[in-house]
C-alpha positions as a printed NumPy array, in Angstrom:
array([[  3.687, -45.186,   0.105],
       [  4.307, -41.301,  -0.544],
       [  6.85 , -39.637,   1.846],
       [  5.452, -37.196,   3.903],
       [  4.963, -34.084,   3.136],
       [  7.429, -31.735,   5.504],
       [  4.744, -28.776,   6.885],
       [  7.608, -25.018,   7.215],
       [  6.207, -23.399,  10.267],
       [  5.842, -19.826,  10.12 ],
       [  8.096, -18.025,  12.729],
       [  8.982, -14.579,  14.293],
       [ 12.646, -13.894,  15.194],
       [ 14.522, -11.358,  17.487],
       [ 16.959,  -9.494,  15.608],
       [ 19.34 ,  -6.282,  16.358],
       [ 18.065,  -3.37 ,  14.495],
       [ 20.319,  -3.359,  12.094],
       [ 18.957,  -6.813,  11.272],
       [ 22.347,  -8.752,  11.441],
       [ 22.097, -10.74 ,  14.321],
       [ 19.455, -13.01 ,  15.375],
       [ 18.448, -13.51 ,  19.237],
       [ 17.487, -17.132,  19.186],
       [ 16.416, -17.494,  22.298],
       [ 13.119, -15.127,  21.549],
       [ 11.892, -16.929,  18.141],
       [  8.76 , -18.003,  18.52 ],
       [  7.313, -20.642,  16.215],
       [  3.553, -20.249,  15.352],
       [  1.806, -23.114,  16.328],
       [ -0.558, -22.608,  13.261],
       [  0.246, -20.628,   9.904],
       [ -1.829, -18.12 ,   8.41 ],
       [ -4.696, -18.297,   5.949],
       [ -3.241, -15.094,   4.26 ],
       [ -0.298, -12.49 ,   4.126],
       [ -1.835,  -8.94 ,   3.356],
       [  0.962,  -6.558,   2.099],
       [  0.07 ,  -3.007,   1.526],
       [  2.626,   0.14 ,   0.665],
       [  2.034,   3.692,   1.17 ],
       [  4.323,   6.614,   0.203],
       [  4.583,   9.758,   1.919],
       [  2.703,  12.582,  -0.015],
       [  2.072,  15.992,   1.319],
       [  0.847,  19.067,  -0.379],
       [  2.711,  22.108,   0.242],
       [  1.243,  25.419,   1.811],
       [  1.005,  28.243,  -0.565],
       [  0.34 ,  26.227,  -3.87 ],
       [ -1.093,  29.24 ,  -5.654],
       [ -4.364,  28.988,  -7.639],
       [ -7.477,  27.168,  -5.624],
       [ -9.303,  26.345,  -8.536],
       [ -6.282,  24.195, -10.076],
       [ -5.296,  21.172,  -9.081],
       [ -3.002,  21.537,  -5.746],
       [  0.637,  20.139,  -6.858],
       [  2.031,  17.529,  -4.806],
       [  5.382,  16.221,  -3.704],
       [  7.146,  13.059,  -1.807],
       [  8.526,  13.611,   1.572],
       [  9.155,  10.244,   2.702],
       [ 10.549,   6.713,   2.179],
       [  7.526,   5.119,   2.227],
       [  5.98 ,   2.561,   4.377],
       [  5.491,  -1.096,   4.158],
       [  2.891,  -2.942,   6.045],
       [  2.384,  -7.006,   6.948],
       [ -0.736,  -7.949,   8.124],
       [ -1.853, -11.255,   9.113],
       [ -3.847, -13.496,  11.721],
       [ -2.947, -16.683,  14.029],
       [ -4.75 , -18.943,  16.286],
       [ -3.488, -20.603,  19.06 ],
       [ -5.624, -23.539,  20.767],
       [ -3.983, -25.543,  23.868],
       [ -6.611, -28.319,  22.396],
       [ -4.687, -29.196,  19.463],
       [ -2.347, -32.165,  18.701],
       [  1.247, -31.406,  20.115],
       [  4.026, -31.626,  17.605],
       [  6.682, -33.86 ,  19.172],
       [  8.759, -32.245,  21.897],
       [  5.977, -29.517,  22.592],
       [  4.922, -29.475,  26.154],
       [  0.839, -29.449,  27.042],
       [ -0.339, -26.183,  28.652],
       [ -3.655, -25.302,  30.576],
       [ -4.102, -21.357,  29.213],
       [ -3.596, -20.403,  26.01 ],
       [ -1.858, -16.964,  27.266],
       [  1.474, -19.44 ,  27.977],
       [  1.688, -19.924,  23.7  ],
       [  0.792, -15.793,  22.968],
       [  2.85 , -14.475,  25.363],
       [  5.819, -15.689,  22.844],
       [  4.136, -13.727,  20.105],
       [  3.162, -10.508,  22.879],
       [  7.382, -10.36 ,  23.146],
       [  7.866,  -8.563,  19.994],
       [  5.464,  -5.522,  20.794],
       [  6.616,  -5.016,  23.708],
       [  9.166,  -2.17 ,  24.648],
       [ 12.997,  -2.779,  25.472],
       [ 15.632,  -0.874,  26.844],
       [ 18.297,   0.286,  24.665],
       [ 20.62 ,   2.956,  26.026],
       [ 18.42 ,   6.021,  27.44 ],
       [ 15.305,   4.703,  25.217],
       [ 12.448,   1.853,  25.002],
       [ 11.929,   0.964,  21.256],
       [  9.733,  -2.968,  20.428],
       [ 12.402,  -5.621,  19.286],
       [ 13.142,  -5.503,  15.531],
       [ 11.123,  -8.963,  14.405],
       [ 11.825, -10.881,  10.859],
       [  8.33 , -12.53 ,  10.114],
       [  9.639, -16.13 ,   7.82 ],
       [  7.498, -18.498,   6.314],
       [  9.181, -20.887,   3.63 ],
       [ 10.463, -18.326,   0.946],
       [  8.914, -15.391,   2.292],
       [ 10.719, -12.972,   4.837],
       [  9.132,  -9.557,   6.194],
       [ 11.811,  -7.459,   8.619],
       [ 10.152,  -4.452,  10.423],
       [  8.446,  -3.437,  13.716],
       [  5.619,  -4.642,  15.387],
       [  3.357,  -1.714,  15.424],
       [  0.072,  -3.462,  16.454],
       [ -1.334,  -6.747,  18.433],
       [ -4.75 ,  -7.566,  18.918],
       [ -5.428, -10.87 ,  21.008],
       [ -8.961, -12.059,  21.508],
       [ -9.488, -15.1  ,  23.895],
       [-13.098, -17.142,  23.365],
       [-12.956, -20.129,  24.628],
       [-12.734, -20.995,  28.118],
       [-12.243, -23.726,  30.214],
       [-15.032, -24.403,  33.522],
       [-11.923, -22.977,  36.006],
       [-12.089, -19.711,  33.744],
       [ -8.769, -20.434,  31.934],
       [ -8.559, -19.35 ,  28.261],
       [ -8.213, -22.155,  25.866],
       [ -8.118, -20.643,  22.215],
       [ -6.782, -17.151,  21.001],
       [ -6.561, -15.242,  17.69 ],
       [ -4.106, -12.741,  16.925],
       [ -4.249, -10.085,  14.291],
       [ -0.815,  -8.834,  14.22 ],
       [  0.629,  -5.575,  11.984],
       [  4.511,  -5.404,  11.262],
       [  5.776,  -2.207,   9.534],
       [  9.243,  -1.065,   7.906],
       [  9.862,   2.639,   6.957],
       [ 10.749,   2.397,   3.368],
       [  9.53 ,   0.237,   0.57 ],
       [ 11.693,  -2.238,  -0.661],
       [ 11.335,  -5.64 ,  -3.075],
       [ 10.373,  -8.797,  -1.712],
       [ 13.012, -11.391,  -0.147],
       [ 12.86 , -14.775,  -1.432],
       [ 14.092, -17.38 ,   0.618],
       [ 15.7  , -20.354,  -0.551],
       [ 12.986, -23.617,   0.664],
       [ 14.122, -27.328,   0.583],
       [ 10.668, -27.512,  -1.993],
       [  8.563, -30.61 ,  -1.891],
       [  7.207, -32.03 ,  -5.3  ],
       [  3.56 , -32.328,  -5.702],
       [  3.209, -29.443,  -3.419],
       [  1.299, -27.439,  -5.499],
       [ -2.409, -27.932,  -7.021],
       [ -3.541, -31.616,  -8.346],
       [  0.213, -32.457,  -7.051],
       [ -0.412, -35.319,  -5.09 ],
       [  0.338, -34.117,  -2.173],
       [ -2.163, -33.609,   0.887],
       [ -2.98 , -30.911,   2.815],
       [ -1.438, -30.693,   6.453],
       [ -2.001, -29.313,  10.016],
       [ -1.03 , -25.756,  10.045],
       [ -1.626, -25.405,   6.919],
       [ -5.657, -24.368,   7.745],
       [ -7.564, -23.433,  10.617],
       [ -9.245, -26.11 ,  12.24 ],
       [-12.81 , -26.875,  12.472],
       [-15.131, -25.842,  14.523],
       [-17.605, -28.528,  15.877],
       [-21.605, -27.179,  16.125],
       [-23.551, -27.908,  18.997],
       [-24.832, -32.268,  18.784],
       [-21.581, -32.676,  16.313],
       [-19.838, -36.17 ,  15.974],
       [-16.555, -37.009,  14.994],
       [-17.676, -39.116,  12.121],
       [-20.167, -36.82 ,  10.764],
       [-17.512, -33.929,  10.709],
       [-15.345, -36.406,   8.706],
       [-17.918, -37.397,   6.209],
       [-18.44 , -33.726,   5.674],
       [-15.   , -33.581,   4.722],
       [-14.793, -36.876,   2.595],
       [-13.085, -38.486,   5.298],
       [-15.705, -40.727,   6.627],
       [-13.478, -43.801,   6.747],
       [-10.511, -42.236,   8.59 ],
       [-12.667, -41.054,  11.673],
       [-10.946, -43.348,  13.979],
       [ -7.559, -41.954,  13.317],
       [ -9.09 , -38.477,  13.218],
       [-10.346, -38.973,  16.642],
       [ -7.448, -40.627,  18.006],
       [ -5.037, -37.847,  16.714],
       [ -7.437, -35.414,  18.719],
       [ -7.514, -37.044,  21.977],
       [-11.409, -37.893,  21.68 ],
       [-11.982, -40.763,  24.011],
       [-15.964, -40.492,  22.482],
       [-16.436, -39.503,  19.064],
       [-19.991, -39.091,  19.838],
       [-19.763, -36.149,  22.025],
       [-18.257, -32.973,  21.046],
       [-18.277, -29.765,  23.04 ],
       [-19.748, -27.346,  21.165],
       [-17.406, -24.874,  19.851],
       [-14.627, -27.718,  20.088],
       [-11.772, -27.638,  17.431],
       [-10.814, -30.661,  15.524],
       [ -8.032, -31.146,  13.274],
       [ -9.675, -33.263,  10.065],
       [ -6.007, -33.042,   8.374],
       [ -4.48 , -35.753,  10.503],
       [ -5.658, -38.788,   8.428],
       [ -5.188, -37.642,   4.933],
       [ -1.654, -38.793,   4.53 ],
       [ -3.451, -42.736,   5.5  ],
       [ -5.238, -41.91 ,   1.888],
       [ -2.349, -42.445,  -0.017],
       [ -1.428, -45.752,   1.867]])
């Protein structure tokens, strides 16, 4: 039997703004990775007044460090299987709230500046503000209580610097035609249509003879009756395929 594969959670951690000294008690673990990281740069280029000559081409000059930018997207679903320790919840706002902490204003001296947050996934490492949130809730439970979120969240640094790798335990066979199989967290989950089973959504996947497991990972008491819109996570059974 293969070992199993250990899945790095992506996290966000409190640090002083010099980025020296970690708060622990305000990292918040994402509770499923990202599809993508999108990192874009932009330097600071202004055109001075008074250039001369229309008709030529209006010299230029740098006036800035530059800007680095992380984008990326998260979902959040109280639905999903609880890693071990994790406590259910009944609104989805109790899990984004922990990500909602690092736009959100603090006291220091006679100012409010957001916390300075260091964005690490496995060997990558992104230290910079929060500069933007967006949180939208759709899906909702009969007593009007939000079940699933995404959040598109944009960190930023003034300057551009190189990338940070991060030294990762590394897991053989991780990589393409390695062996190894894909995990939760690693991939959204899927969405079930409206008249959806539990063993058709596994067939679709390949899995059609691990739908038991699949549905008992879930917490389906009756495979044969989905709610549409429902998220299932198909990635539960496909370390039983190397059995």
């Amino acid at each position: 039997m293969s070992a199993p594969v250990r899945l790095e959670k992506a996290e966000l951690r409190h640090f002083d703004p010099e980025f020296r000294t970690e708060k622990k008690e305000a990292r918040a673990t994402l509770q499923f990775n990202p599809e993508s990281l999108k990192v874009s740069f932009a330097n600071q280029i202004q055109t001075p007044p008074g250039t001369g000559d229309q008709s030529g081409t209006p010299s230029r000059q740098f006036v800035g460090a530059g800007t680095t930018k992380l984008s990326l997207s998260v979902f959040f679903d109280v639905n999903a299987p609880l890693a071990e320790g994790e406590t259910p919840v009944d609104d989805v706002r109790r899990l984004t709230q922990k990500v909602a902490y690092f736009i959100t204003p603090q006291e220091q001296g006679k100012t409010f500046i957001p916390p300075a947050v260091r964005f690490v996934w496995g060997s990558f490492q992104f230290d910079g503000i929060m500069d933007s949130l967006e949180e939208t809730l759709d899906f909702f439970s009969s007593e009007g209580k939000p079940l699933r979120a995404s959040m598109n969240l944009s960190l930023s640094q003034q300057r551009i610097t190189k990338f940070t790798f991060r030294p990762t335990a590394g897991a053989p066979g991780g990589g393409p035609g390695g062996g190894a199989p894909s995990v939760p967290g690693t991939q959204p989950l899927t969405e079930a249509p409206a008249g959806a089973t539990v063993q058709g959504l596994a067939a679709q996947a390949g899995l059609g003879d691990n739908w038991q497991a699949i549905a008992s990972a879930n917490g389906i008491e009756n495979p044969r009756l989905l709610a549409p819109g429902q998220l299932i996570n198909l990635n539960v059974a496909l370390d039983a395929r190397l059995e």
